[in-house]
C-alpha beads as a LAMMPS data file, in Angstrom:
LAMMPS data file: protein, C-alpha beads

108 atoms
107 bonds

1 atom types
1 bond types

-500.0 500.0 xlo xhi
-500.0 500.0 ylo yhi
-500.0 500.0 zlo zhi

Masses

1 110.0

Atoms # bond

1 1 1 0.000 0.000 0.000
2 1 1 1.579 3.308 -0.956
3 1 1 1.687 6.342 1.296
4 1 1 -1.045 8.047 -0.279
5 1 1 -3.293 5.497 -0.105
6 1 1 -2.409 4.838 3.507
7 1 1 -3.121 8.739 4.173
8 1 1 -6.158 9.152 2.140
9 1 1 -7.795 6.015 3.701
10 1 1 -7.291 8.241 6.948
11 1 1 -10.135 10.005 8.592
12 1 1 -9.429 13.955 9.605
13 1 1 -9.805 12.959 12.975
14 1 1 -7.197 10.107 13.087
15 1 1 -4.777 12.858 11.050
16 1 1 -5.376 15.213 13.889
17 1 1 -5.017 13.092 16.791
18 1 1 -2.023 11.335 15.369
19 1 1 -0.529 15.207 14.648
20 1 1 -1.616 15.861 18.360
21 1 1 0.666 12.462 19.889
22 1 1 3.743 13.423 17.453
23 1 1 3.046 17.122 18.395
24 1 1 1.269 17.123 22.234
25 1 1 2.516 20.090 23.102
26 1 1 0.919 22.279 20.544
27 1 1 -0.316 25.400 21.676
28 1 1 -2.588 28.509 20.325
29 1 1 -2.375 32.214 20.145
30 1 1 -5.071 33.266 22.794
31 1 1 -4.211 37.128 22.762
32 1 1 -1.914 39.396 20.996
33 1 1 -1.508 42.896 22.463
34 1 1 0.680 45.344 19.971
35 1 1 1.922 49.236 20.126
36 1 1 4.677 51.438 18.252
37 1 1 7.226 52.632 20.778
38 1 1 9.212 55.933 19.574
39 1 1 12.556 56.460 20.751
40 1 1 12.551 60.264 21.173
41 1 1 15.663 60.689 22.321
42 1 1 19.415 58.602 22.781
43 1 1 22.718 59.193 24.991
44 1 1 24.597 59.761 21.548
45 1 1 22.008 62.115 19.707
46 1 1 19.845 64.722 20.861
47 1 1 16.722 63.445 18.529
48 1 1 16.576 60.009 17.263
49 1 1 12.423 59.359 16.773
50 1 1 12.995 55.788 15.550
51 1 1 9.412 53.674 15.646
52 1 1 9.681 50.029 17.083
53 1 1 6.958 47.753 16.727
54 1 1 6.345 45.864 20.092
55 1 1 4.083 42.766 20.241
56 1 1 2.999 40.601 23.318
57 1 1 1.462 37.382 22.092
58 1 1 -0.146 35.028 24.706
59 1 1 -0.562 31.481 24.434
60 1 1 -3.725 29.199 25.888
61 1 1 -1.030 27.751 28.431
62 1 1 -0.426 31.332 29.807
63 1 1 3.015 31.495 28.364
64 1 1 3.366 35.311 27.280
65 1 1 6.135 36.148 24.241
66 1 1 7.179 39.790 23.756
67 1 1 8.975 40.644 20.324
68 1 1 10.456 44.017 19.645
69 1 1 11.422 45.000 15.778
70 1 1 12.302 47.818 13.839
71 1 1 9.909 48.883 11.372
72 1 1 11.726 47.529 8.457
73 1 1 12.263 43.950 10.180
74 1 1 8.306 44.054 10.400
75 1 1 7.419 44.897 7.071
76 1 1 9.891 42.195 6.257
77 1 1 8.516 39.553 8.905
78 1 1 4.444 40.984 7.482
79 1 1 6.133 39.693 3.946
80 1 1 6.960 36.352 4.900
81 1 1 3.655 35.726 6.530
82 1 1 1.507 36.507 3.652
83 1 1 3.645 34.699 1.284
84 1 1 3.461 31.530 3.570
85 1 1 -0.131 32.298 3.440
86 1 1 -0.778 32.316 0.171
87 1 1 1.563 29.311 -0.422
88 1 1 -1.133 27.623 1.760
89 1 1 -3.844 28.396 -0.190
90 1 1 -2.157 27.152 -3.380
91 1 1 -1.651 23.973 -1.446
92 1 1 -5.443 23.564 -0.490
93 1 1 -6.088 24.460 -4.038
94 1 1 -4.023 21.536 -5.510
95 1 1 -6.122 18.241 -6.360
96 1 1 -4.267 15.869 -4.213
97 1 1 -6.037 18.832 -1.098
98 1 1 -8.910 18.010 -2.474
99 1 1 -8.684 14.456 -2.838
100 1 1 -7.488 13.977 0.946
101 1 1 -10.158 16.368 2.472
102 1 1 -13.564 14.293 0.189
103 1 1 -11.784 11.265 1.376
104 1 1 -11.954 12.614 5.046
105 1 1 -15.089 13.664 4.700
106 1 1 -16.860 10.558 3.529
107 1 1 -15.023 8.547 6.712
108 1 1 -16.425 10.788 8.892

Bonds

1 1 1 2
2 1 2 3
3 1 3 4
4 1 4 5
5 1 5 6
6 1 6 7
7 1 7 8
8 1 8 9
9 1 9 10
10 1 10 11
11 1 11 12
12 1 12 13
13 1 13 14
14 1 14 15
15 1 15 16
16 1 16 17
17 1 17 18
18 1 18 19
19 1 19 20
20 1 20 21
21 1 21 22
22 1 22 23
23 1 23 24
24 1 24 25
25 1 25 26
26 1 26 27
27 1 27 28
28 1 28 29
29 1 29 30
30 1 30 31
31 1 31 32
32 1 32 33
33 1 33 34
34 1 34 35
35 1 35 36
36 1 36 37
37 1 37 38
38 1 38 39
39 1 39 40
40 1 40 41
41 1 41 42
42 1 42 43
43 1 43 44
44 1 44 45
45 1 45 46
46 1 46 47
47 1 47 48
48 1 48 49
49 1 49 50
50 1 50 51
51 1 51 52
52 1 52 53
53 1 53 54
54 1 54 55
55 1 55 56
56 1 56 57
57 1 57 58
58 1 58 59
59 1 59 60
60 1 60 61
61 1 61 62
62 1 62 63
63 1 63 64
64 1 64 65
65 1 65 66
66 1 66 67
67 1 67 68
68 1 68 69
69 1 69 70
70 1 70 71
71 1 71 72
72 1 72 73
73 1 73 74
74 1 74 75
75 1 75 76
76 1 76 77
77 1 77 78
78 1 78 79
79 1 79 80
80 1 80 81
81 1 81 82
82 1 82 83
83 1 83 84
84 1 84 85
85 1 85 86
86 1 86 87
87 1 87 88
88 1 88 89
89 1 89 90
90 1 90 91
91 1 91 92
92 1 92 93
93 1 93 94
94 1 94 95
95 1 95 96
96 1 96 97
97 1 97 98
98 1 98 99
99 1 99 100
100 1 100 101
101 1 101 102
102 1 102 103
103 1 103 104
104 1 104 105
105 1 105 106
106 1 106 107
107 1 107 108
């Protein structure tokens, strides 16, 4: 039996809970909190006014992340996202998607 038939022959549910046993500890954004901090002022210059993004993501477990970036390591880091994105939604377009998602649904 090839892979693909082994994996379409799958239920969603058995995909899932065998992603969850490989993968228990996955956890999920719960909030994310954001502001732009400007640096009016430095030790070596009298006016610097430099933006920096600041985001404070919390997880479900209570685990809290804070990320500072320049502006520019933002727009590069908004980039990267929405090309993942859309890479994603190419990928649910393709057939073999398709195929593994009427197959899950007629298991279920």
């Amino acid at each position: 039996m090839s892979f693909e038939d082994r994996f379409l022959s799958r239920s969603r549910s058995e995909i899932e809970h065998s992603i969850q046993h490989v993968h228990p500890c996955t956890r999920r954004l719960s909030q994310l909190r954001w502001r732009v901090d400007v640096n009016i002022s430095t030790n070596l210059l009298s006016r610097a006014l430099k933006p920096s993004i600041v985001l404070e993501m919390t997880l479900d477990d209570g685990t809290i992340f804070e990320m500072e970036s320049s502006v520019a390591k933002f727009q590069d880091l908004r980039y990267h996202v929405a090309k993942l994105l859309k890479e994603i939604q190419e990928i649910e377009k393709s057939s073999l998607y398709k195929i593994a998602e009427k197959t899950a649904t007629r298991l279920s």
